[in-house]
C-alpha positions as CSV (number, residue, x, y, z in Angstrom):
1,X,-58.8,96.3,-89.7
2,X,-62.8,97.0,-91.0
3,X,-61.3,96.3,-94.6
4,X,-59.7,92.3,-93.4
5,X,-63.4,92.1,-91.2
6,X,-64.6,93.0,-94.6
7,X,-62.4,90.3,-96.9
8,X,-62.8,87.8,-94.5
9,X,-66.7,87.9,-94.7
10,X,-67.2,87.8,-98.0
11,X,-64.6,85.0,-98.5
12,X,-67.1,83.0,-95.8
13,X,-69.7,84.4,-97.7
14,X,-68.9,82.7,-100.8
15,X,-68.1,79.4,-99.5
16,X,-71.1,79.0,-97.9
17,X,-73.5,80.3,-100.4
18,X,-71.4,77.9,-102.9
19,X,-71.6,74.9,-100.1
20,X,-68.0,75.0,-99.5
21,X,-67.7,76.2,-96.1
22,X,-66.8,73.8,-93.1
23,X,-69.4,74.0,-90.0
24,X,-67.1,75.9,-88.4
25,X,-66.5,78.7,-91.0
26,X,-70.7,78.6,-91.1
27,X,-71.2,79.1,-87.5
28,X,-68.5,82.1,-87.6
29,X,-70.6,83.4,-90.8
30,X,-74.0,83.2,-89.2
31,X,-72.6,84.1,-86.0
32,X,-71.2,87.6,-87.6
33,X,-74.3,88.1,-90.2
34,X,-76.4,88.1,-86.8
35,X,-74.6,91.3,-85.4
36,X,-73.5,93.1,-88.8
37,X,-76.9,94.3,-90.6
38,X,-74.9,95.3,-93.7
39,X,-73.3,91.3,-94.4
40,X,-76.6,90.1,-93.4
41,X,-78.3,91.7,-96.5
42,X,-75.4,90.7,-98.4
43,X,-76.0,86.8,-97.4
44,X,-79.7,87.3,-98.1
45,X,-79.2,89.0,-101.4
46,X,-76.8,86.4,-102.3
47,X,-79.2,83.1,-100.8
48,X,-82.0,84.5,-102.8
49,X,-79.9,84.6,-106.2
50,X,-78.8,81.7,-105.6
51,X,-82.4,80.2,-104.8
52,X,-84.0,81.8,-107.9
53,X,-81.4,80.7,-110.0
54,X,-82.2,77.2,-108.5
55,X,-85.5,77.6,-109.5
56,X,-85.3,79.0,-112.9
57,X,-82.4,77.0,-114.3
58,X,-83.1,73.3,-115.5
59,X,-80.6,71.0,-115.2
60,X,-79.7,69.4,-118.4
61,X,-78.1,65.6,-117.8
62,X,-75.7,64.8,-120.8
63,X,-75.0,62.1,-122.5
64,X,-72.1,60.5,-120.5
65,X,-70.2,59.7,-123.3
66,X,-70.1,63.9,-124.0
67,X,-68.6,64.3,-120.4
68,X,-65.9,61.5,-121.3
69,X,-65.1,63.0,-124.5
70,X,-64.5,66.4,-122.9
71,X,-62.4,64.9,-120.0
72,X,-60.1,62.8,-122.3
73,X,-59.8,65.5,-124.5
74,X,-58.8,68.0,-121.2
75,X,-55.9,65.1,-119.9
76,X,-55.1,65.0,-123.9
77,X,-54.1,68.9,-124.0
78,X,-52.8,69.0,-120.4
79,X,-49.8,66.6,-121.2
């Protein structure tokens, strides 16, 4: 039961560190990180990668006709 408690958190976890998560898997997240110490260092260990990666990584914009390259070339291999 502790190890499906366990999986289930850090599946929530992910999604919402990655954005993913509905409001309602957020509210079960935040809900269960406010009564388990142990997954609330994991969601502030994994906030504050996130945030310093944030920080320290520059976002590069390509030239748009790079990403339209790279798609046709994906649907080209694919069929």
């Amino acid at each position: 039961m502790i190890a499906e408690e366990n999986l289930k958190c850090t599946e929530l976890l992910n999604l919402v560190i990655d954005g993913q998560a509905s409001k309602e898997q957020e509210l079960e997240l935040m809900q269960h990180v406010h009564n388990c110490p142990k997954c609330k260092n994991e969601f502030e260990l994994n906030t504050s990668i996130k945030e310093s990666l944030k920080e320290r990584l520059k976002r590069i914009n390509t030239p748009k006709e790079l990403s339209s390259n790279i798609q046709s070339k994906i649907i080209e291999l694919a069929s």
